[in-house]
N, C-alpha and C positions, 0 to 999 in steps of 0.2 A: 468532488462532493462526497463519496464514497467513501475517500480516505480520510473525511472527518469525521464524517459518522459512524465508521471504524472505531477510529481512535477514542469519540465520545461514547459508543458501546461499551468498550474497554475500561474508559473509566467506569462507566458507572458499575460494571460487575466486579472493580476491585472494590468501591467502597462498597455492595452486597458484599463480599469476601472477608471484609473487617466486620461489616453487622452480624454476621449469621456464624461468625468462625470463634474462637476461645479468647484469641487475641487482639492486638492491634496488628494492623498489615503489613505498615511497616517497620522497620527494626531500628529506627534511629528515632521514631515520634513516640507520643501515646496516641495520639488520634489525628488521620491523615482529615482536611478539609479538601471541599470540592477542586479546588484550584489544585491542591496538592495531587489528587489523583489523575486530574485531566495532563499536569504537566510530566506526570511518569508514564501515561500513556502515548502522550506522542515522545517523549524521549524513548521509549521503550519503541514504537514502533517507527523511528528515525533511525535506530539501533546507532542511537548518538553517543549516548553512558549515561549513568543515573546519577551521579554528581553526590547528593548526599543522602538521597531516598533508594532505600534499595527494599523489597518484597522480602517477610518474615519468615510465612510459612511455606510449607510444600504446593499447597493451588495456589498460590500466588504469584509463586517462581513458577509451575507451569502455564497459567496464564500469561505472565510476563513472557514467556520462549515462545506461545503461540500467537501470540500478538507481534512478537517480531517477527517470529517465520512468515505470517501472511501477512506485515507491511510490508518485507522485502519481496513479496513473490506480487502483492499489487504493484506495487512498482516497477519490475521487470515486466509484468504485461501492458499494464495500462500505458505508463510512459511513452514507450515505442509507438502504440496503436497511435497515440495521441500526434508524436513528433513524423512518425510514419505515410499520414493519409492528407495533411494538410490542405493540396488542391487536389483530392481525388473528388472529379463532381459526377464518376460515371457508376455504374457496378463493373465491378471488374471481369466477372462471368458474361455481360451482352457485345458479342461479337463487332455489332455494328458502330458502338460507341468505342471501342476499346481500338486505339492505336498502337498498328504492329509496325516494328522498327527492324532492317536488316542493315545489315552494313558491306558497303561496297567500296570498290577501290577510290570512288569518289569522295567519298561519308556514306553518312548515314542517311539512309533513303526510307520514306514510306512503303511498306507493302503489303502484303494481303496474309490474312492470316495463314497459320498451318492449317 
């Protein structure tokens, strides 16, 4: 959910960056539409490539680089957390919940924690 409302942030402060700036935003339009901005935003933070839309000016191209660096660093954290914990139902810090495993010439046996 994050990574949408990321992405829809993103849009909206490029087309602020067209309203408030000398030109149009980007370099192949005269004037980007809603849809036009939302899909350079998530291509920008898919860091997929921008196909025929590419950012004009200087804050635009830096937004564009910041909107990719933090969609690639959401998804090196969140992904893993997500793919990570799937049946964790305990806290992993309460001792009494938390199953300690050793290993013996037999397998692997329950034991007592450190």
């Amino acid at each position: 959910m994050q990574y949408v409302l990321l992405g829809l942030a993103f849009a909206f402060a490029f087309a602020d960056v067209e309203e408030l700036g000398p030109g149009p935003f980007f370099a192949s339009k005269e004037a980007g539409t809603r849809s036009d901005y939302v899909y350079f935003s998530f291509i920008t933070m898919a860091t997929v490539g921008y196909g025929y839309l590419m950012a004009q000016g200087g804050l635009g191209r830096a937004l564009a680089v910041t909107e990719g660096i933090l969609g690639q660093i959401y998804l090196v954290t969140a992904v893993p957390a997500l793919v990570g914990n799937p049946g964790r139902t305990h806290a992993p810090g309460n001792r009494r919940t938390t199953r300690w495993w050793r290993k013996t010439r037999r397998g692997w046996r329950e034991s007592q924690p450190p």
